[in-house]
N, C-alpha and C positions, 0 to 999 in steps of 0.2 A: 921066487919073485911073485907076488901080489898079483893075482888077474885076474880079470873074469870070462866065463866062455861062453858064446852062444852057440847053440844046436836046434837041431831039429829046423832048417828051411831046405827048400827042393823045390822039385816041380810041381804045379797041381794045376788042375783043369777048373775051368770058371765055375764059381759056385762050389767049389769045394774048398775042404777046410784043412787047418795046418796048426801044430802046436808048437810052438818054439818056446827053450829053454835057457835060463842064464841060471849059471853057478859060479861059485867062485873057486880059486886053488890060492890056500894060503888069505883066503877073503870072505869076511864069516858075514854074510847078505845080512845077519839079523838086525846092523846095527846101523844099514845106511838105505839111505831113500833110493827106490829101484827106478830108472825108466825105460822105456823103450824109444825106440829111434830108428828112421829110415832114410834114408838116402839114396832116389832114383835116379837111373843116367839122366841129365840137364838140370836136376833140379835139386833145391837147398835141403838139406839134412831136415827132415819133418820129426818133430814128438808124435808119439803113437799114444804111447800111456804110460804114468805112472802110478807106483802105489807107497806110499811111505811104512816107516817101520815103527812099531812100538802099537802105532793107533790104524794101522793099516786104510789108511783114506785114499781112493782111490780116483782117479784124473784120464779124462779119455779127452783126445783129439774129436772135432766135430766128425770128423770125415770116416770114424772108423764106429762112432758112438753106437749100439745096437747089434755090431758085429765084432767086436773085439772085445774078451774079458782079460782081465791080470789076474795072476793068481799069488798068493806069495805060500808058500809051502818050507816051513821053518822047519819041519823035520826032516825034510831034503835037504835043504838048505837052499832054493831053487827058487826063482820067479817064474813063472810060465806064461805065455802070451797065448790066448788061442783067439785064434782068428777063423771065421766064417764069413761064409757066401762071398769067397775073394773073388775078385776081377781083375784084368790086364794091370788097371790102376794101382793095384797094390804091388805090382813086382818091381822090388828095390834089396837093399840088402839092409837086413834088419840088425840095428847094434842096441846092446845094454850099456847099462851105464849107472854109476855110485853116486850117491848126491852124500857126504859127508855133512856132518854139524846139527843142530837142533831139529827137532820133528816139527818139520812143516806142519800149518791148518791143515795147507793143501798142496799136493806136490806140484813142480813147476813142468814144464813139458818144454822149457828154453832148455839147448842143449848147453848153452855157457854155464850153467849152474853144476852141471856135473865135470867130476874132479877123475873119476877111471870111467872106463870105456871099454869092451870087448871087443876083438877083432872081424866080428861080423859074419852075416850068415845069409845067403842069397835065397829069395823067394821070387821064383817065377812063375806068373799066373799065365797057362797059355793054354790052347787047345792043340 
């Protein structure tokens, strides 16, 4: 079955940094727009960032703009999130996610647009 997996979240201490991974099993990233996605306790599923495929144009949330890069690594086959100088604020549980169909100008950071979704991977900013 078709899926995709995220990795790499944990614990870290403020102002440190964390790199999170999505791949897919049976799901070849090259051909579909990637994003990222967070979802903290009380609050609504945030985009993080995306990066699209073919023309690789890349889309950051205000809140993370300066401190988060996407990576897209086609010989992995992987997208990579890295994140720095985190804070309390950012611990949520971080999901990827497929955006099928035409290469976006620019990718979108609504989560309705995306069609799969990974099971998610918890990042706790604490001291």
């Amino acid at each position: 079955q078709a899926q995709l997996m995220e990795s790499g979240g944990g614990l870290v201490q403020p102002g440190g940094s964390l790199t999170l991974s999505c791949s897919g099993s049976e799901f070849d990233l090259d051909y579909f727009t990637i994003g990222w996605f967070r979802l903290a306790p009380g609050k609504v599923r945030e985009g993080v960032s995306c990066v699209t495929y073919r023309t690789y144009i890349k889309n950051y949330a205000d809140s993370v703009k300066g401190r988060v890069t996407i990576v897209r690594d086609n010989a992995k086959k992987t997208v990579f999130l890295q994140m720095n100088r985190l804070s309390p604020e950012d611990t949520a549980v971080y999901y990827c996610a497929a955006m099928g169909g035409e290469v976006p100008d620019i990718c979108s950071l609504d989560d309705g647009r995306y069609h799969w979704w990974g099971q998610g991977t918890q990042v706790t900013v604490s001291s």
